[in-house]
N, C-alpha and C positions, 0 to 999 in steps of 0.2 A: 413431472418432468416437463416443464414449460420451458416457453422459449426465454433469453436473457439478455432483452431489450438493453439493459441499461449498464452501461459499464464501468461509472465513478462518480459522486458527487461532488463537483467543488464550482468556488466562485469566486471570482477575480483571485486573491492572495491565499485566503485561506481554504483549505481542503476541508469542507463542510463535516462535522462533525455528525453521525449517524446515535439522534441521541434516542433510544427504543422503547415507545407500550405496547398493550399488549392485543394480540389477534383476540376477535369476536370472536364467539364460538354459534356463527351464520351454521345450521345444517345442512350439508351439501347432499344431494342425493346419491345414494348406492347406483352406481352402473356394472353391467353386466360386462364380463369379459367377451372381447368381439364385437360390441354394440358401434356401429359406424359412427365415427364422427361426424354432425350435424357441421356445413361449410357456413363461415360466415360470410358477410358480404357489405360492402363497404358504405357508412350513409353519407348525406347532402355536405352535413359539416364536417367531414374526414376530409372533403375535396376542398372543400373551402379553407380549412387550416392547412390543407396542405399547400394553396399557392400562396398563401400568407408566408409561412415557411420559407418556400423557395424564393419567394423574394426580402425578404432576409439576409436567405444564402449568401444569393446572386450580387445584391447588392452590399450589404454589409459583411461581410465576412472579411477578417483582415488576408485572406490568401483569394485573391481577385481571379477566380474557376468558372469555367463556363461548362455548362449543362449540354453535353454532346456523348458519343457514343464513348469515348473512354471513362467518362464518370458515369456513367449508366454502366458498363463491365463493371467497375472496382463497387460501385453500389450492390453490383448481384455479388461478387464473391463475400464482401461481407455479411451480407444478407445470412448466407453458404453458415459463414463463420458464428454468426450469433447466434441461429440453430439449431446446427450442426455441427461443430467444429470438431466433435471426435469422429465422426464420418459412421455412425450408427446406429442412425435410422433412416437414411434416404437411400433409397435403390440407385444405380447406374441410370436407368430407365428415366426414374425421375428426373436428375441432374439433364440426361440427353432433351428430357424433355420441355425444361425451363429454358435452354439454351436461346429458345426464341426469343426471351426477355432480353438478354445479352447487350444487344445496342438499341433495346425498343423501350426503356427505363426513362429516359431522357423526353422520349417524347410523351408516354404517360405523364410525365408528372409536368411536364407544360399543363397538359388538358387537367388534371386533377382525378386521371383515370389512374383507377387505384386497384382495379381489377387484378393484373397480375400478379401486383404484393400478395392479392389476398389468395388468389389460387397457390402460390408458392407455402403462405404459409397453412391454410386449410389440409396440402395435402400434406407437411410436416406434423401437426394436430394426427391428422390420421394415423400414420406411421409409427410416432409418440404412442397414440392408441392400441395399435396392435403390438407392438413392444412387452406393453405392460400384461396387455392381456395374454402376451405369451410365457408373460413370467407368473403369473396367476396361477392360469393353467399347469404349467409345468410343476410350478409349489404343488398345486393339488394331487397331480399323477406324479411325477418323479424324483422329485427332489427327494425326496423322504428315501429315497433307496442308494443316493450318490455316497458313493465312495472316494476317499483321498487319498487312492494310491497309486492314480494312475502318474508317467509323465508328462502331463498337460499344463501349460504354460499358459498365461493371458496378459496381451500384447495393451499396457497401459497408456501407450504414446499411441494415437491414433490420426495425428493431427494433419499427419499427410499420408497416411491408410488410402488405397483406391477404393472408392465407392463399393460397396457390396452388390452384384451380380444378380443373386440371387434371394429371395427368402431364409433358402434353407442356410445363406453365410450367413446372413443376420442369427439365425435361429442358435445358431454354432457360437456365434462372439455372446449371443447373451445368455448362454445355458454356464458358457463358461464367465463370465460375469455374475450369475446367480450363485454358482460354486462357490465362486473368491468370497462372498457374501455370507452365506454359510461357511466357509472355512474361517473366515475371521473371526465371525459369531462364535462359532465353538471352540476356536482356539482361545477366546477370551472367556472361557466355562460357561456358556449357556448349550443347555440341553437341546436335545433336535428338537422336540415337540416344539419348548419355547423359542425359536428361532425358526421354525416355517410357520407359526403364528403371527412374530415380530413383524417378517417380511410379507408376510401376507397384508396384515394391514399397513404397511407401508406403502407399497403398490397399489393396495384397492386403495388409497387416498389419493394415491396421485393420477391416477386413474379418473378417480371421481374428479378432482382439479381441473383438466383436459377438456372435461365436459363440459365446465363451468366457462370456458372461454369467454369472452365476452369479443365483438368488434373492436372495443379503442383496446384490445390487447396486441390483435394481430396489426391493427394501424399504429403502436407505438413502436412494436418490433419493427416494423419497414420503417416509418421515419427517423429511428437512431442509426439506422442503417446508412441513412439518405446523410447525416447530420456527422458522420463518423467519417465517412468520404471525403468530411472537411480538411475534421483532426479532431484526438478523441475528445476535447472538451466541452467542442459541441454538442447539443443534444437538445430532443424535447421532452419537456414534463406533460404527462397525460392532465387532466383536471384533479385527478387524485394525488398523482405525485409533485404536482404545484403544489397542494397542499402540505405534504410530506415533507417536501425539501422547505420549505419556509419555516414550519416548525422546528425541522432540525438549525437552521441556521440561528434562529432565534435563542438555542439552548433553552428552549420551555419544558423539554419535557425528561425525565431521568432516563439513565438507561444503563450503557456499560460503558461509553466512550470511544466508539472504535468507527473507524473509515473503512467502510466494505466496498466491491466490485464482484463483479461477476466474469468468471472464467473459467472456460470447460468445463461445464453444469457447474460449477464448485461456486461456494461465495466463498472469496479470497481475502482476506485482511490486508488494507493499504496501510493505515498507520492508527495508534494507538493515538488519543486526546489525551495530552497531559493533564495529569490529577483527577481525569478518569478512572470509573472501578476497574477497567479489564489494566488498566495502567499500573495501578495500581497494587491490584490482586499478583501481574507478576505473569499467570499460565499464560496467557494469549499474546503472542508474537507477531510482526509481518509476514506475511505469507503464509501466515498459515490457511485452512482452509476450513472453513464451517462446514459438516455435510446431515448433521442433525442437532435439533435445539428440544428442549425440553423446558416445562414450567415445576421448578423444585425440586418435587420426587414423582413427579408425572410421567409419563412413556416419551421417551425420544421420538420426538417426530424425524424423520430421512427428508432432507429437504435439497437434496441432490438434483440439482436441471429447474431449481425451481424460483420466479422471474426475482428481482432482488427487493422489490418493495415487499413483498408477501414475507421473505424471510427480517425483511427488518421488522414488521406488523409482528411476528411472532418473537423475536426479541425486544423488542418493547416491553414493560411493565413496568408498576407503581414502583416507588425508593422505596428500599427495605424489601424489595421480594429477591426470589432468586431465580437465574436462569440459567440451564445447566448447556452445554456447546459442547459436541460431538466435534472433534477435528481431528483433520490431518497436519501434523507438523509440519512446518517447512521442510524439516530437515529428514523428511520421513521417506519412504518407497514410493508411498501411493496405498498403501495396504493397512498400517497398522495404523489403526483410531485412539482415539484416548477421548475423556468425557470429563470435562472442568466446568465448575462453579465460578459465577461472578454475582456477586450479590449487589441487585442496580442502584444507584443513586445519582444526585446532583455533580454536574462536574462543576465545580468551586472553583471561582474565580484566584482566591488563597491560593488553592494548589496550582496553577498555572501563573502566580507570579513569580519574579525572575529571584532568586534568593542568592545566599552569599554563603562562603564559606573562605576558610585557611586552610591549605594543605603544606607543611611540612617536607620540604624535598633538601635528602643530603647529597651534598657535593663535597666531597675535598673535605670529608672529616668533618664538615661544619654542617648543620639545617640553614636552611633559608625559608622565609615566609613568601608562599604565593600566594596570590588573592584569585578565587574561583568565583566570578557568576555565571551560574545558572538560567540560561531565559529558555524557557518552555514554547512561550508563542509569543508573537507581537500584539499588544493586547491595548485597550483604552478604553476608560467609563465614559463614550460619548455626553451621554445622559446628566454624569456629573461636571464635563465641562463645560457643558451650555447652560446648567446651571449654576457657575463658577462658584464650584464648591472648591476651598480650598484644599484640602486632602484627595481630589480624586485620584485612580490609580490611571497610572501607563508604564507602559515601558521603561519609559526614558527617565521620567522623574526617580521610579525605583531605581535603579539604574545609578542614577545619579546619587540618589542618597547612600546608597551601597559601596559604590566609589569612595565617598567619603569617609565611612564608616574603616572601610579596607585598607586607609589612607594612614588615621589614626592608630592602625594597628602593626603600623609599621611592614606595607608588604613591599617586598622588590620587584613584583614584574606582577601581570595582571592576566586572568585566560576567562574567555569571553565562552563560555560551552553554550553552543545552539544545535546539541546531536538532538536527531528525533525532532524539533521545531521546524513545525511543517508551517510555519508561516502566520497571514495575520493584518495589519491594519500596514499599510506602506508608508503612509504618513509618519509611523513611529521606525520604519526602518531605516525612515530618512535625518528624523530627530536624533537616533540614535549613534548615528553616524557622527552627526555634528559634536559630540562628546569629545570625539578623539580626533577628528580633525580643524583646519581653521578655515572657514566658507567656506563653500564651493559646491559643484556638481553633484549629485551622489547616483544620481539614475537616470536613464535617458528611454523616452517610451515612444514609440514611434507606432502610430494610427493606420487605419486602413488605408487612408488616402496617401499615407508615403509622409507625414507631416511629421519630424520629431521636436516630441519636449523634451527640454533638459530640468528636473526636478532639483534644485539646488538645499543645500543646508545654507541657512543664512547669517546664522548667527558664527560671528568670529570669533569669541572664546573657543578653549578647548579646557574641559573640564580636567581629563587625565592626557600626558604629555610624556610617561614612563611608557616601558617596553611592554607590549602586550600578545595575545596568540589566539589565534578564535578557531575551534574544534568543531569540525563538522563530521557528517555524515552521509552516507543513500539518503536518508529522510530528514535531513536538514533544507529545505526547499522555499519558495519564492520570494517574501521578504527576508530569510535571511540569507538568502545568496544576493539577493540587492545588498544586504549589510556586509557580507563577507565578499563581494567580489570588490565594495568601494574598501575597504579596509588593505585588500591586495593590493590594487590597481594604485593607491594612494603611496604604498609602502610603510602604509601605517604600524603593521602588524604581520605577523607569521601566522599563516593558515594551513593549521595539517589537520589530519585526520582523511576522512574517505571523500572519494569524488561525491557530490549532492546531488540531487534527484533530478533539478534539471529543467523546472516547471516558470518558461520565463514568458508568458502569455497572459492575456488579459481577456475576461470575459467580463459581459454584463448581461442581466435579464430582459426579456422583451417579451409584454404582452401579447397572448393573440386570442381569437373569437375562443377556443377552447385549448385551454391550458398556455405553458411560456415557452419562450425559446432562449437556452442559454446559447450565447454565441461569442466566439473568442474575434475579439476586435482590434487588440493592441498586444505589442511583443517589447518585452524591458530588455533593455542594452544598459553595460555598462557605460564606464566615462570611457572607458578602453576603447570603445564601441566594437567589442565582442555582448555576444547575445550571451543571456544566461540560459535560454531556451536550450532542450535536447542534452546539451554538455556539461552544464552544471556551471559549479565553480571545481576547480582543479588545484587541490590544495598543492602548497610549497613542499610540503613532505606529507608522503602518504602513508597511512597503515594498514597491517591489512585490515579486510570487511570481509565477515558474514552476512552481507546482501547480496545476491547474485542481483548484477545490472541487467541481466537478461529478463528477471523476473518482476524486480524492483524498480519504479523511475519513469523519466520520461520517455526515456529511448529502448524501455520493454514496451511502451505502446503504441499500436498500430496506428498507422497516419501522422504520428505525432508529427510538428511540424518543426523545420529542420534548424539546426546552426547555424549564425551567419553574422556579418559584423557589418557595421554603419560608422560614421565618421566619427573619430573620437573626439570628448569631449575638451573645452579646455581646462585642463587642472595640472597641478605641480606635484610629480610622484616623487617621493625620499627616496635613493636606488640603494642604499645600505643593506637594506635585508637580503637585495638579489646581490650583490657582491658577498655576503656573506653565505649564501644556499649551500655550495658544492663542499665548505668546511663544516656545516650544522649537519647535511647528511651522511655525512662519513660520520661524525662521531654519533651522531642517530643509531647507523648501519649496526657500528662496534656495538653500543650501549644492548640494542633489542639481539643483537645474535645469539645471547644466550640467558634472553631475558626468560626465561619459563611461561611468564604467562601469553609473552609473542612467539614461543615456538608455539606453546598450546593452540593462541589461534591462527595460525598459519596451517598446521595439524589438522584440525578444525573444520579448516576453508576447504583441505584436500579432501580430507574424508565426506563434506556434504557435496564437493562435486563428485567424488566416487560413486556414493551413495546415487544421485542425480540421473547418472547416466546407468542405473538398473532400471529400465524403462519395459520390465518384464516380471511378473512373479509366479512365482510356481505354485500350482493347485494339486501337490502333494505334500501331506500334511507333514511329514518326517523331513522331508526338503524345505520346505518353509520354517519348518523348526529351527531347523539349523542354518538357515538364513539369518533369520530373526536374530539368533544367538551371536553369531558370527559379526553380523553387526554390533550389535550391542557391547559384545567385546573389546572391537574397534573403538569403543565411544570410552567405555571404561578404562583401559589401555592410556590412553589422550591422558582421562582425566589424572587418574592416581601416576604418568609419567611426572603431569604439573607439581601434584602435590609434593610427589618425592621432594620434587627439585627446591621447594619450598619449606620443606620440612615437617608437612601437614601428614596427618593419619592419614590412610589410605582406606579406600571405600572398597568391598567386595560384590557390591552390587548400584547399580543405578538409579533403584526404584526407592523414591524418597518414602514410599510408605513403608519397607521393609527394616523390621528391627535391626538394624546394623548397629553395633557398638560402636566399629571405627567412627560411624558417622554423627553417632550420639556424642563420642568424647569431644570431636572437633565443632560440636555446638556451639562451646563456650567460645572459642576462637572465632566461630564467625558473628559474633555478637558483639567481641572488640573490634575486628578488621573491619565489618562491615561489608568484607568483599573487598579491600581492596581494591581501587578504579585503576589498571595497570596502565591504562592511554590514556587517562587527566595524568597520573604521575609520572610517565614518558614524557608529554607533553610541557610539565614543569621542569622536566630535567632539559627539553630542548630550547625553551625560555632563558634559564641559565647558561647554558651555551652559548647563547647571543648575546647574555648579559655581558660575560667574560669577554668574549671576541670584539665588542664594543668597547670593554674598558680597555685590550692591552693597545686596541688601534688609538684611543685616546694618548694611552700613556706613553705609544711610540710615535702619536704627534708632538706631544709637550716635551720630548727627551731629544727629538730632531729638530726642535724650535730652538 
């Protein structure tokens, strides 16, 4: 249970992909429960990279902050925060006793006195320390005789919990912690012997971890603290996680494809790498939460509190192996784990090209043809085009060929789907743009020093000229809310689907004496000259989302830096689309009200806030039974409502492993459907809608002419 330095990877556009090998197997030594944390203590180059750093900050940083006692407070609480943030391991005492730090942060870190950081975190190590050793201990004497029949409840929201008092509160929140631990364990059939084994050496490893601290640990934890104070994109890489992050940016090494963070000891899934294994394999979703990893058919390691390079080190491995991921679902209590397989490999550039497709949408007794692309991410073979190789891939050329191809195939309107494309090369977000419209503006980026450029499309053709619609999402973010907010702003096109993530900031890397400093320097405006930053883009019709924005996005993370608009650009917007909005969402409204699979997820969205707000579970095992069930019922309930409605066999239980016939016969149905995309097929029927509402306004011009 280490501390969790580091809260996201990404760089300029694209959110760095977390590609994983695999941890050494370094032999850490056995420590003794009770054995005092040895304090570290901060050397000559900690102080040196740290006024490297701060003038950086000071000087470069596009939000222009001075280094005084209020950024010295907000530096200690998040400090508090990266920790500590369930409030359960620092005493009262403690807290009263860093308080001195408070408005004295500011003036350490002029001198490069780094003392305090490290006594705050030396006596956190400690605390950490005794934690564990009290769960040891306790395994050894009493665990083995607890009982689950008491009414004892454990309080899983902790986040603004008051400080513990005493010892003996701590010893209280973690024996009932250890419980819920055991109770999960054997409510999932493992035996007591085998489950005060399991957790035994879970703890004595992390335990052993603690000891193994090193200095640039507790000096990375204080300066992401220092770097977070900005906004959270900033941040520093140790010498080891330079290395880390460069690897992963390069895509060199295999792994599962997923973007991790750290929160509330958990590592939390940001977003999946298209054409990734975890992407692909299907089990692993955003937000969810990693709390043990395994190699194959190895022991679950619990990697609960533990810093977030260590747990990518242990997912990492060779293509073709497997790594097994203990998680919390998003959509879960907090309590019940589940344990999935992702077998690592290459993420294929194939698979994150933007592909095509026809979908079939009936109106008025008749089909009509819509043309569907697919773009995954913004993408370009640098390599091949300064080699001027004639087939290299991008965006925009596929893009373009796919236009054509869609052309010949006789389609009427056109949907641009960028759900889950977290972004990517900006150059191609701007090329792409030029497709559908004729020159002009498409993004405007305005510099630390207040200076803005306007990024133009330059080329006057316009490849496609027909009616189009571009589907977003929470995880549709930087370039293609650049692409999606010039497609609005322009009135190019209808943009529904869910508000976007919201990530409209610019960073870049900077050298220093030990390890780099990412630091966010420029923020994208539209032509609109609203920011994309914090807000997203805000589509024309919405649907619902199973993202929680609290959990998910820009504006789930602390300091992020705020919304705001600059002068807009000059360009010429088509206003037909927003003259037609207020008639497309009525017949929207009609269309989904008794759509089954938008009551289903409406249903859905209720039920995971329901669920959400049980920020409590009970450590009686017949009570949790029938928690579990109860839930579960709910979820079941939803689904076989949907099916009814659809005409589908109906499921008697949830659990894909379980021999269910209903769910056997509907096999063959889901191998034609394919699932069914119920919001691309809304989304064609709201495209037709526009088509119609365009042609009768044509036909009542030419009949009044």
């Amino acid at each position: 249970m280490l501390s969790r330095p580091q809260r996201v990877f990404r760089l300029l556009l694209i959110t760095a992909p977390l590609l994983f090998a695999q941890l050494s197997n370094a032999t850490i030594a056995e420590i003794k429960p009770g054995t005092p944390f040895t304090p570290l203590e901060p050397t000559r180059e900690n102080a040196m990279t740290t006024q490297q750093i701060m003038n950086n900050l000071l000087r470069g940083h596009y939000e222009h902050q001075r280094l005084d006692d209020k950024l010295s407070s907000r530096i200690l609480d998040i400090l508090y925060d990266d920790v500590d943030s369930t409030r359960s391991y620092f005493l009262q005492s403690d807290i009263d006793e860093f308080e001195k730090y408070r408005y004295n942060l500011d003036e350490a870190l002029n001198r490069g006195d780094l003392r305090p950081a490290f006594a705050i975190y030396n006596r956190f190590q400690q605390r950490v320390s005794e934690r564990l050793s009290y769960l040891l201990t306790e395994l050894q004497n009493n665990a083995g005789k607890y009982t689950f029949t008491d009414d004892e409840r454990l309080d899983l929201d902790r986040e603004k919990a008051p400080w513990a008092k005493t010892k003996a509160e701590l010893d209280d929140l973690w024996r009932k912690r250890l419980k819920n631990s055991i109770l999960n364990l054997k409510m999932a059939g493992k035996e007591k012997d085998a489950i005060l084994d399991l957790l035994s050496k879970r703890y004595q490893n992390q335990l052993n971890r603690v000891h193994q601290s090193q200095a640039e640990d507790a000096y990375q934890t204080f300066m992401n603290a220092v770097t977070r104070s900005f906004d959270p994109h900033t941040q520093y890489f140790s010498p080891r996680n330079t290395e880390n992050f460069n690897i992963n940016m390069s895509l060199s090494l295999q792994g599962i494809g997923a973007v991790l963070q750290t929160e509330d000891e958990h590592t939390k899934v940001v977003r999946l790498v298209p054409g990734g294994p975890a992407s692909i394999a299907g089990n692993l979703q955003p937000a969810d939460k990693i709390v043990g990893v395994g190699q194959d058919e190895g022991d679950i390691v619990d990697v609960i509190g533990w810093r977030l390079d260590e747990v990518v080190d242990l997912i990492r491995g060779p293509k073709g192996t497997r790594v097994r991921l203990e998680i919390l679902p998003a959509d879960s209590t907090g309590s019940d784990s589940k344990v999935i397989t992702i077998v690592r490999d290459e993420v294929k550039l194939e698979e994150q090209s933007a592909q095509k497709d026809v979908i079939e949408v009936e109106d008025g007794g008749k089909k009509h043809k819509i043309g569907v692309i697919d773009i995954p991410t913004f993408y370009i073979d640098f390599q091949g085009r300064m080699e001027n190789k004639p087939d290299y891939k991008s965006t925009t050329r596929d893009v373009a060929q796919l236009i054509g191809e869609l052309k010949e195939e006789g389609i009427e309107g056109l949907i641009i789907d960028l759900r889950n494309n977290g972004g990517g090369s900006l150059e191609e977000a701007i090329s792409l743009t030029g497709l559908f419209i004729p020159q002009g503006p498409v993004v405007q980026v305005r510099s630390t020093h207040g200076r803005v450029e306007v990024l133009p499309d330059q080329d006057p053709s316009v490849l496609y000229d027909g009616p189009m619609t571009v589907l977003v999402n929470r995880l549709s973010a930087s370039a293609s809310e650049i692409f999606a907010g010039a497609i609005q702003d322009y009135g190019r096109g209808l943009i529904v689907g869910g508000q976007t993530f919201g990530k409209g900031t610019v960073q870049s890397l900077r050298p220093l004496n030990s390890g780099q400093l990412k630091i966010t320097q420029a923020k994208f405006y539209r032509v609109s000259g609203d920011s994309t930053q914090h807000q997203g883009v805000i589509p024309d019709i919405l649907y619902p989302s199973l993202f929680d924005k609290e959990k998910i996005g820009e504006s789930a993370l602390e300091e992020a830096l705020p919304w705001d608009t600059i002068r807009p650009a000059e360009y010429s917007s088509d206003k037909r689309i927003n003259a037609e909005l207020p008639a497309l969402r009525e017949l929207h409204e009609k269309r989904v009200d008794d759509n089954p699979d938008f009551r289903f997820l409406r249903a859905q969205r209720a039920l995971i806030m329901e669920l959400r707000e049980q920020t409590q579970v009970s450590l009686n095992e017949k009570t949790r039974e029938q928690e579990r069930k109860a839930n579960d019922d709910k979820r079941l309930k939803l689904e076989n409502e949907r099916r009814k409605a659809k005409g589908m066999a109906l499921l008697t239980t949830l659990d894909d492993d379980e021999d269910d016939s209903a769910a056997k016969a509907d096999e063959e149905e889901k191998k034609k459907t394919e699932e069914e995309d119920a919001l691309l097929t809304e989304t064609g029927h709201i495209l037709l809608d526009y088509i119609h509402l365009e042609d009768q306004h044509m036909t009542a011009q030419r009949t009044g002419s």
